[in-house]
C-alpha positions as CSV (number, residue, x, y, z in Angstrom):
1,X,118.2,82.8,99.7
2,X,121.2,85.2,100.3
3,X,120.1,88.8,100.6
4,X,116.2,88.0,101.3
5,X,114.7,89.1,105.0
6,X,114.0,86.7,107.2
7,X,109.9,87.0,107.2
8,X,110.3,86.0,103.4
9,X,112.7,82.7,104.2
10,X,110.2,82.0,107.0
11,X,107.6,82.2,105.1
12,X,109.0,80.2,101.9
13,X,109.8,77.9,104.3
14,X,106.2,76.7,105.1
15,X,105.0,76.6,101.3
16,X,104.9,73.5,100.4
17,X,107.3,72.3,97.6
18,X,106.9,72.1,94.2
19,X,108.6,69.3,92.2
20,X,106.6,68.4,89.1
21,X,107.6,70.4,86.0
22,X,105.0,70.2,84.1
23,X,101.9,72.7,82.1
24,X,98.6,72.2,80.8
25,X,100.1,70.3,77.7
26,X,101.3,67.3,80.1
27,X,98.3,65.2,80.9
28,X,98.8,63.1,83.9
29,X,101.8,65.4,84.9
30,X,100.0,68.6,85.0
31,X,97.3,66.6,87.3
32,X,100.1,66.3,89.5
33,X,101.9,69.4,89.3
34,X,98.0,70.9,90.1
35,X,97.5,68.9,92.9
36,X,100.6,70.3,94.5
37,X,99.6,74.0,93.1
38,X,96.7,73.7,95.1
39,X,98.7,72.2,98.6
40,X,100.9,75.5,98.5
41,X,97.9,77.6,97.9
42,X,96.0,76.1,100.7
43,X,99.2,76.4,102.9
44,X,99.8,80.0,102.2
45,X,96.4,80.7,102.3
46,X,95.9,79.2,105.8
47,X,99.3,80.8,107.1
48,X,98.0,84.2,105.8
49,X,94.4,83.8,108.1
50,X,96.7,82.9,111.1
51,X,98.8,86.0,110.8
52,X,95.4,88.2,109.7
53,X,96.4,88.6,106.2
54,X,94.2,87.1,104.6
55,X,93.8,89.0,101.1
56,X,92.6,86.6,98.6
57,X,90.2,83.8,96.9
58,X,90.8,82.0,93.8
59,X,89.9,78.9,92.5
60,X,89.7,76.7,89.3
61,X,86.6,77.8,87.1
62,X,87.2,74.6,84.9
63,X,88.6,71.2,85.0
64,X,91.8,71.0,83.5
65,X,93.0,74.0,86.4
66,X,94.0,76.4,83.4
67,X,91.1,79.5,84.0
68,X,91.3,80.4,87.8
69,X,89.0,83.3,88.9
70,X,88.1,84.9,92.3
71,X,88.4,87.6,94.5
72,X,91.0,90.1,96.0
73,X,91.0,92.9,98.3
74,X,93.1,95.4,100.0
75,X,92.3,97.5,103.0
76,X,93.1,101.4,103.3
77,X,92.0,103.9,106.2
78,X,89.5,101.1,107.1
79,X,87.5,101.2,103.8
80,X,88.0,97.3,102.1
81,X,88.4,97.4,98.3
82,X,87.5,94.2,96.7
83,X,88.2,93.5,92.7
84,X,87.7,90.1,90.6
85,X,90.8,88.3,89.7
86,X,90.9,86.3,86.5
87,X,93.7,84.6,84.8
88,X,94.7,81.6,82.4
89,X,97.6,79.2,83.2
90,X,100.1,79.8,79.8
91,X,100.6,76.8,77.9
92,X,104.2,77.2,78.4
93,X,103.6,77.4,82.6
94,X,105.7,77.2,84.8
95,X,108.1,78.6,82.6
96,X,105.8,81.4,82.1
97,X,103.8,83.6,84.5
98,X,100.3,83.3,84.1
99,X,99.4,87.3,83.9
100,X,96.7,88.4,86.4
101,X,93.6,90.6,85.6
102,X,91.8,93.1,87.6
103,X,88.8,93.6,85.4
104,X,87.3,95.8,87.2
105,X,91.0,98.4,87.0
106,X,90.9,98.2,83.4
107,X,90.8,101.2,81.8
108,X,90.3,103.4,84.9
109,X,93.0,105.9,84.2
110,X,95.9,106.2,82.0
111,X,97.9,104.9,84.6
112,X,96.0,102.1,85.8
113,X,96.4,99.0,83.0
114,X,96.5,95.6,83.2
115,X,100.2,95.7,84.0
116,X,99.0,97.3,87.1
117,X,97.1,94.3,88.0
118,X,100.1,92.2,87.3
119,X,102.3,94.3,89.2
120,X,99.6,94.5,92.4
121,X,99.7,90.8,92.6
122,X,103.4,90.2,91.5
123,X,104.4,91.5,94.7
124,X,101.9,89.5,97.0
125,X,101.1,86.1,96.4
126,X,101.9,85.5,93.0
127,X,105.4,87.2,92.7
128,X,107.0,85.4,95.5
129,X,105.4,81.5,94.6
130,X,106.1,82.3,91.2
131,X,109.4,83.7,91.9
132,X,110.1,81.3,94.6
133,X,108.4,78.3,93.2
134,X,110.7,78.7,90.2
135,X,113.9,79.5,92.7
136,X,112.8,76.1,94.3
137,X,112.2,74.1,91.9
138,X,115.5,74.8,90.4
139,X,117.2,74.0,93.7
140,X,118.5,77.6,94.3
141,X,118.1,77.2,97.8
142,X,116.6,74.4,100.1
């Protein structure tokens, strides 16, 4: 963790672990590697509402935990704007990224693509579990 501000050790810190290597393809294993998904998303998620930054909603839309959908928002000069979120687990996750959709950004502008979406989210939630999930899992830091 050499080089990273303290809020973001602090808050790595009280994300739960993630020890189970294992994707979609993995029966039983991916059951367990989603049951701990879901303990770091619940703990982030309940450390953001403490701190007022609450930002987000997902869940599972089927029961193998590889489509998530739900909602995210972002408030600027008081006005809340609120977009879907979809995405599919890869095959080869954790290894890869799932990549994030804003369905609802598509196609607005030339600018604004579905890399925008990934990079909106990278930076929040999903860059630093990903990110850190990985760094952690691989014993980078403890």
């Amino acid at each position: 963790m050499e080089g990273w501000d303290p809020n973001t050790k602090s808050t790595l810190t009280q994300i739960p672990l993630l020890t189970t290597k294992a994707g979609p393809r993995d029966g039983a294993a991916w059951t367990q590697r989603l049951k701990e998904e879901y303990k770091a998303l619940i703990a982030y998620t309940q450390m953001n509402k403490s701190n007022d930054n609450d930002w987000f909603r997902i869940s599972a839309a089927n029961p193998e935990g590889t489509r998530w959908t739900g909602k995210c928002w972002y408030i600027h000069n008081l006005l809340k704007y609120e977009f879907d979120l979809q995405f599919d687990i890869p095959v080869t996750y954790p290894a890869t990224a799932p990549e994030l959709e804003l369905p609802e950004l598509d196609g607005k502008t030339q600018k604004v693509k579905s890399d925008f979406a990934f990079s909106l989210l990278l930076i929040a939630w999903f860059g630093n579990y990903f990110l850190f999930g990985r760094c952690i899992e691989e014993g980078r830091f403890v």
